[in-house]
KETIGU-387707 format. One record per residue (C-alpha): residue in three letters; x, y, z. Coordinates in Angstrom, 3 decimals. Each point is the difference from the previous one (the first is absolute). Layout:
BEGIN
{aa->ALA, xx->X, yy->Y, zz->Z} $
...
//
This chain:
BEGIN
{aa->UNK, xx->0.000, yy->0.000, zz->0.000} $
{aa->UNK, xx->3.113, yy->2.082, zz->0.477} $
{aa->UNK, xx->0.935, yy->-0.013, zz->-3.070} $
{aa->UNK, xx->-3.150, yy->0.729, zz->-1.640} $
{aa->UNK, xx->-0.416, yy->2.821, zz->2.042} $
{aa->UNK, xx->4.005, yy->1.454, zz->-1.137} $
{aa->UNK, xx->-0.972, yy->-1.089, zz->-3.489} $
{aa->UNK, xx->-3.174, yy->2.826, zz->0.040} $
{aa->UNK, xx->1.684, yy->2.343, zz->1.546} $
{aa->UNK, xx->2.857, yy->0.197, zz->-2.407} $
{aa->UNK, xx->-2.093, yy->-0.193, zz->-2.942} $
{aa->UNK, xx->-2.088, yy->3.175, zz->1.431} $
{aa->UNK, xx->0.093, yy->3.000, zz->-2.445} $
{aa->UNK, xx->2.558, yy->2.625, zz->2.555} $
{aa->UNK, xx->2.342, yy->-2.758, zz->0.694} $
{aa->UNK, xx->0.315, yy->-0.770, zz->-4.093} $
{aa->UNK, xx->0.238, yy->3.607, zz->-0.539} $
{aa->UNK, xx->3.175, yy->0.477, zz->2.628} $
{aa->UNK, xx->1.731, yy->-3.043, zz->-1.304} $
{aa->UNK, xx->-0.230, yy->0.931, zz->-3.290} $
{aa->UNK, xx->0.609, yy->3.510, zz->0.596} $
{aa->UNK, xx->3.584, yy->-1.135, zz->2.049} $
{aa->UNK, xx->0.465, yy->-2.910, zz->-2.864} $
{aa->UNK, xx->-0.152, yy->3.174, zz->-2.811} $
{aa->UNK, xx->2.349, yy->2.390, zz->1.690} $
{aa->UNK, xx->2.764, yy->-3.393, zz->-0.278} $
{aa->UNK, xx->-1.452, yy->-0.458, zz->-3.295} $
{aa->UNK, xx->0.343, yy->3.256, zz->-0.907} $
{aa->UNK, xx->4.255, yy->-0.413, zz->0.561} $
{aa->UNK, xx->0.267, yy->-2.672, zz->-1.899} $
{aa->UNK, xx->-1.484, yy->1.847, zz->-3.128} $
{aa->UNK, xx->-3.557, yy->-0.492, zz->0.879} $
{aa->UNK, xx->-0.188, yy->-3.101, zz->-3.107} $
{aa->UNK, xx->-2.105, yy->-2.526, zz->-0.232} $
{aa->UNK, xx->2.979, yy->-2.491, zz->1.262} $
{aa->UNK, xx->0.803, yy->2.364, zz->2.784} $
{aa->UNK, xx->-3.664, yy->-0.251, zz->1.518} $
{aa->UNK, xx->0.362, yy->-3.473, zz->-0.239} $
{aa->UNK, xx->2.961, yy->-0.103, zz->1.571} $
{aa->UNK, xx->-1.346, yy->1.703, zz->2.886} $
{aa->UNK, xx->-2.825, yy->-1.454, zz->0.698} $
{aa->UNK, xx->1.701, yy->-3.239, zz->-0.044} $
{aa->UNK, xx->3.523, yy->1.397, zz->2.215} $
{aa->UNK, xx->-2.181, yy->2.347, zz->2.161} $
{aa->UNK, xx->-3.151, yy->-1.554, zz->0.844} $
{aa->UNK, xx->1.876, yy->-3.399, zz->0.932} $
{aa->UNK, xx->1.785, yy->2.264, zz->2.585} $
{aa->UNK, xx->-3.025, yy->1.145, zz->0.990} $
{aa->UNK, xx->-0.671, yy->-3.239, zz->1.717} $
{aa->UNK, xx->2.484, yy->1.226, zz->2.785} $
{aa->UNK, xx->-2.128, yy->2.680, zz->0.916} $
{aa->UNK, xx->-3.535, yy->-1.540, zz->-0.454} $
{aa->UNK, xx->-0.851, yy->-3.781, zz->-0.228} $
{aa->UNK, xx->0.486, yy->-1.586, zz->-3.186} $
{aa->UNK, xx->-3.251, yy->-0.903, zz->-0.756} $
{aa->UNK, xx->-0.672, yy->3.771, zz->-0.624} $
{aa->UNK, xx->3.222, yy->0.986, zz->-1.495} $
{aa->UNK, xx->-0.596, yy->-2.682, zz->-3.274} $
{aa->UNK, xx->-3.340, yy->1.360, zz->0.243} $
{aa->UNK, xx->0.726, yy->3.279, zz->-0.241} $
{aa->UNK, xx->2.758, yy->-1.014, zz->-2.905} $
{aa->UNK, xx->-2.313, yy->-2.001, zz->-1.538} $
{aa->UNK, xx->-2.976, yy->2.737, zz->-0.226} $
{aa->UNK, xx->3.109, yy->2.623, zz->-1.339} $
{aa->UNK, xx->1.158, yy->-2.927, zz->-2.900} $
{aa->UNK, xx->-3.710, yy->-0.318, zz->-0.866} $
{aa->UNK, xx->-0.542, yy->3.601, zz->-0.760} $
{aa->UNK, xx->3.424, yy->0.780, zz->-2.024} $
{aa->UNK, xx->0.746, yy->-3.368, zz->-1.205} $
{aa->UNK, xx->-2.990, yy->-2.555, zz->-0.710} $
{aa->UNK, xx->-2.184, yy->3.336, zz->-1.794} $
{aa->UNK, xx->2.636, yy->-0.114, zz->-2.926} $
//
């Protein structure tokens, strides 16, 4: 039930918006590509387990590959 509960919470719209809005500014020094998004999201929101559980952290990555990646 944990998990479930970490799992909504990280896929709720202000907690997408800050990730993606931290994963963009480290996009954004790599050139801001395509690659360098994915890059990020993959790098960043693995480390992202450190800081919340990892349930939500490949949730939140997962959410952020959806909308740049799986829409081309």
């Amino acid at each position: 039930m944990f998990v479930v509960v970490i799992m909504v919470l990280a896929s709720t719209r202000p907690i997408l918006k800050l990730a993606e809005a931290s994963m963009a500014k480290v996009a954004n020094l790599f050139g801001g590509s395509l690659f360098a998004w994915w890059f990020t999201i993959l790098a960043l929101g693995s480390v992202l387990g450190s800081f919340i559980t990892e349930p939500g952290a490949m949730t939140i990555s997962s959410l952020l590959l959806a909308k740049k990646f799986y829409d081309l």
